[in-house]
N, C-alpha and C positions, 0 to 999 in steps of 0.2 A: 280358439286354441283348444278348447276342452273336445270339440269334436273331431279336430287333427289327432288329439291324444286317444279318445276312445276309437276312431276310424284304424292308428296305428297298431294299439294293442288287437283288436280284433283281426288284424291281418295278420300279427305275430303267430295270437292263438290258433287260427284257422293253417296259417300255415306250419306250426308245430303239431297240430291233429292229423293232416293231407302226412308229414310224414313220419308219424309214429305210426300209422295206420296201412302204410306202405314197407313196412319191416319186413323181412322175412323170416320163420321161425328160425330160434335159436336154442342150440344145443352145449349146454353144459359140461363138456367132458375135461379139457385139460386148462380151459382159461377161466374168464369172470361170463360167470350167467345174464341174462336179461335183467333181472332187475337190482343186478348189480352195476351193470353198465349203467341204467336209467337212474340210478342213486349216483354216481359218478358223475355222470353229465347234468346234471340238477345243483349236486355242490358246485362244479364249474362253472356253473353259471348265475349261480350266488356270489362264487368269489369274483366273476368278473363283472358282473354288477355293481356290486360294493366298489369296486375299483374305480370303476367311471363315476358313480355317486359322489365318492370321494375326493375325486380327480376335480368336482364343481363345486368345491367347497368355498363360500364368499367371505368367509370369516378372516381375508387375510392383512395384515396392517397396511397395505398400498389403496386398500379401495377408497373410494370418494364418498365422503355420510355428511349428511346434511347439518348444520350447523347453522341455530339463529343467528342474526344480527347482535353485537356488544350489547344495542341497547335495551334487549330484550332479553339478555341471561341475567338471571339471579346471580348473586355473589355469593361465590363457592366458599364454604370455609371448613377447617379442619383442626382440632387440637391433635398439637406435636408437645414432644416432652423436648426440654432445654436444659442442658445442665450450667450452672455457674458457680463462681467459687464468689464469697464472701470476705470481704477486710479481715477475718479472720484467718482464714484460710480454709475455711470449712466447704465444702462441694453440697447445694443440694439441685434438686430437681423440681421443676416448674412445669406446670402445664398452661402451654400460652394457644390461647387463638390467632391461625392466620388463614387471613384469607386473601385470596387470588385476585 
């Protein structure tokens, strides 16, 4: 995989040099100059990267994540607060352990 990955950027690269290198001069007078254009198409191509980077994001709740067996999870536990009232009528609050 790693050498499809470097095999591909090198043809990207080689073929973004073959045609920046094939330009022909450019004259500044009423539009965006050369290396504003090349600033242009640089952000463009950040933004549209980030887009498809994005686009393969695996973080989403539908995917499938590996999970031991019952008999091999520890028992989860967590203190929650409970409130109750007293024969008096008084309300306080408890901190009880439960776990899963």
């Amino acid at each position: 995989m790693r050498k499809s990955l470097l095999r591909a950027g090198g043809t990207a690269t080689l073929t973004a040099l073959i045609l920046c290198g094939a330009q022909p001069a450019v004259q500044a007078r009423d539009g965006i100059g050369a290396g504003g254009a090349a600033a242009l198409g640089v952000l463009g191509g950040v933004v549209a990267g980030s887009a498809i980077a994005s686009a393969n994001n695996g973080y989403y709740p539908g995917r499938p994540v590996y999970r031991a067996p019952p008999a091999y999870v520890e028992e989860v536990c967590h203190v929650e607060r409970r409130g109750y009232i007293d024969p008096y009528g008084y309300e306080h609050v408890r901190r009880v352990r439960v776990c899963e």
